[in-house]
N, C-alpha and C positions, 0 to 999 in steps of 0.2 A: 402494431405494438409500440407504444411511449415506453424507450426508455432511454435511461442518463446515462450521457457517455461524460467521461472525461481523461484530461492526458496529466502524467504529473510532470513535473517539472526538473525530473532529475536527468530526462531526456537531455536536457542543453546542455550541461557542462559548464566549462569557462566562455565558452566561445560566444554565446547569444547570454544578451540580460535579457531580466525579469519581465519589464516590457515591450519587450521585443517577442518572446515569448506569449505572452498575452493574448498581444495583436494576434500571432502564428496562429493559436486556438480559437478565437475569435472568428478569424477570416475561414476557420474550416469548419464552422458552425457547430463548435463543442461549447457548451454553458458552463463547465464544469473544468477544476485543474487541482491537480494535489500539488500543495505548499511544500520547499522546502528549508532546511537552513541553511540554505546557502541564499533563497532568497530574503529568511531575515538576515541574515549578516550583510547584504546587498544592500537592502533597501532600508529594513524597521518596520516595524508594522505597519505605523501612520500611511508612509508611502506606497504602501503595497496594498493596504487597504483602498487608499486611493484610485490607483491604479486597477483594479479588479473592478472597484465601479466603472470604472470610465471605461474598461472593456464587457462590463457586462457578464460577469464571471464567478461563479459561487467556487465557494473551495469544497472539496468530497472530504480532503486528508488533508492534515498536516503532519509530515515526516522529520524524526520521528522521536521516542525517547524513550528509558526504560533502562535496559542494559544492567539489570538488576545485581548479577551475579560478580561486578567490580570490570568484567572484559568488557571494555567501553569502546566507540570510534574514538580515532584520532577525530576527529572535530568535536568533542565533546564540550561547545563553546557556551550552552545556553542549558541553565539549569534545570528541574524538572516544574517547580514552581513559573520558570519565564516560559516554557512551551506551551503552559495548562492557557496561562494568560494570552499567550499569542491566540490560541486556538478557538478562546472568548472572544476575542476582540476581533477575529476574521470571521466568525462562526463554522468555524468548520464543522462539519460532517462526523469526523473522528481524528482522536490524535491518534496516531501509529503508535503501539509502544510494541519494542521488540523485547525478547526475553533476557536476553544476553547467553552468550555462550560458556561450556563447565568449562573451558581453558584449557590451557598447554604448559604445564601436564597437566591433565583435568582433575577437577577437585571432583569425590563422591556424586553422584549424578543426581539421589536424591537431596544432597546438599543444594547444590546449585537451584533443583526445582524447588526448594522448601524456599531458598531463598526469593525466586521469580514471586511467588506466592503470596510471603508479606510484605516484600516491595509495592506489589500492584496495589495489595489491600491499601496500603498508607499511598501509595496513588490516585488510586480513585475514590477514599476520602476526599481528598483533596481537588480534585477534580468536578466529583459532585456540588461541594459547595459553591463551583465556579460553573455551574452549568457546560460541565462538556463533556461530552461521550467518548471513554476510552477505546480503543478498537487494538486489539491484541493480536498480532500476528502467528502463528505458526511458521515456524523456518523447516528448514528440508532438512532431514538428519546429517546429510553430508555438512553442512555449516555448525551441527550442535559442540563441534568445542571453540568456535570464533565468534559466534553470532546469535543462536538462540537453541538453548536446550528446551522449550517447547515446543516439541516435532509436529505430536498429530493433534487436528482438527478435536478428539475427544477427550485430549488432556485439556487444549485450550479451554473448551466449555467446562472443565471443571473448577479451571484458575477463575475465569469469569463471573460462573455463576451465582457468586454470592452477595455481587454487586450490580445495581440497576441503571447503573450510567455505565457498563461496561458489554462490549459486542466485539467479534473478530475482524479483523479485513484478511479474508482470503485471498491468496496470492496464487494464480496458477504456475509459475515458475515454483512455489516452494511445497504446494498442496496439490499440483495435478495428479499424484499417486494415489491419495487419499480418498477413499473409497466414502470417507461420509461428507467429500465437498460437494455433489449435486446433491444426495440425501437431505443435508441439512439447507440448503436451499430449499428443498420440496417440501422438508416437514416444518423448518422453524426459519424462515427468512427474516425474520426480526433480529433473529441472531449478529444476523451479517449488518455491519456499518459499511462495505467497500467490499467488491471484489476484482481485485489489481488481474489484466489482461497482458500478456503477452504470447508467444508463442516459446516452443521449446527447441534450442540449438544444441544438436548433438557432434561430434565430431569423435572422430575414433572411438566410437562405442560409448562414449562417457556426455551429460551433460555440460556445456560448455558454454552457459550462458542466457540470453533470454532477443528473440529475435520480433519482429512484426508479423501479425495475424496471419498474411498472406505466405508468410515462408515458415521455415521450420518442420518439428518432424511431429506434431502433431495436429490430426486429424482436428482442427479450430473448428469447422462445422457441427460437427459431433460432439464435440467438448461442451460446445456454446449451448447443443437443442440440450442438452442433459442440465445445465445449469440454468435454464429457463421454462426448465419444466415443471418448475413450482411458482409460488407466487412473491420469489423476487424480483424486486422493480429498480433497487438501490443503484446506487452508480455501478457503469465499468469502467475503470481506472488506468488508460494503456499506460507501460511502465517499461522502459526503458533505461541504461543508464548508456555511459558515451562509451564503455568498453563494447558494449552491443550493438553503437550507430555505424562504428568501425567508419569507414569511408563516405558511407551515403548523408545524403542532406537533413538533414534534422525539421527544416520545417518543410521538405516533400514526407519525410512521415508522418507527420503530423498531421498533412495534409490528407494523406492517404487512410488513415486510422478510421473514421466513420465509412469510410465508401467500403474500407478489409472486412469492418465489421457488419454492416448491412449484409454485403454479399457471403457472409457465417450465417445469419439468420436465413436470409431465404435459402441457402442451401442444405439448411438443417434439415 
């Protein structure tokens, strides 16, 4: 079975650059790496794009933009107009756009979503004209008043569907509960621009994070035959951030990631 793997880059943190990074992906025979901002504020395009040749390395994702409903990241350094272009000029796969969260104290919940709604439209307007594929996340309802009041996988398809440069990136740390993420794999894999891999870290009964393939408290074998039991082929995206690498090495996960996921498929 041919399929894309790749690792994104929010793995490193401060501690490893962009091309250092790279190499890491590179030498563990992934062709693939999701972009982030922290690598255009590092580098710029020009040199990143350089750089990506010279390792031989297509981008899946670029992370990320949106945040429709005014609850932004603090790094909110690069406008939606400079993402759309970044994501031309690397060719990425799909820009990430995240919903935004209804807030604290939440505003109206259909507010917030009426808002997600004609943001995206006036985004992927804008998007389309520049040739790039928006890819819209779904967040876990635990994050909907910081991060994204589009929860499940059937409201996303409804934000989406009325635009043809726009697909989701399914994220199993935020969609593993959602009963139509292998479904819509099996019936509409067109759907999907990205599906981000991790495993699920639980601790005191609560989620607590996002861990590598071979640990965690989900059965990743099972997970994996269920979501390749349709006719996706699109990248897998492991995703990491450094609250999640905790103490271990960053490029032995890295390293690890193709051989955790091999041994998910054949074990499926």
């Amino acid at each position: 079975m041919d399929l894309s793997l790749s690792i994104n880059h929010y793995i490193c943190g401060d501690e490893i650059s962009f091309p250092e990074f790279a190499v890491a992906v590179r030498n563990a025979g992934v062709g693939s790496v999701g972009v982030t901002r922290q690598a255009l504020r590092e580098m710029g395009v020009d040199a990143l794009s350089r750089c990506l040749r010279d390792n031989d390395l297509s981008v899946s994702s670029l992370n990320s933009t949106g945040f429709f409903t005014g609850v932004r990241p603090k790094a909110a350094d690069f406008s939606d107009t400079e993402m759309i272009d970044a994501a031309a000029a690397l060719g990425a796969g799909a820009l990430c756009v995240i919903s935004g969260g209804a807030g604290d104290p939440p505003m109206p919940l259909a507010e917030a979503q009426s808002l997600v709604k004609a943001g995206f439209a006036e985004l992927a307007a804008e998007a389309k004209a520049k040739g790039v594929i928006l890819g819209l996340e779904p967040i876990h309802p635990a994050d909907i008043l910081t991060k994204g009041c589009i929860n499940s996988i059937a409201h996303a398809l409804e934000i989406i569907e009325p635009h043809p440069n726009a697909k989701l990136i399914l994220d199993v740390n935020h969609s593993w509960w959602d009963p139509d993420f292998p479904r819509l794999l099996r019936e509409a894999p067109e759907k999907v621009a990205v599906v981000q891999v991790s495993n699920l870290r639980i601790e005191n009964g609560q989620p607590a994070g996002r861990d590598n393939l071979a640990s965690g408290a989900l059965d990743m074998p099972r997970f994996i035959a269920g979501l390749l039991s349709g006719n996706y082929r699109g990248p897998f995206e492991f995703e990491l951030f450094p609250g999640d690498v905790g103490e271990r090495d960053v490029r032995s996960l890295i390293a690890a990631f193709p051989r955790e996921f091999a041994d998910c498929v054949a074990a499926a």
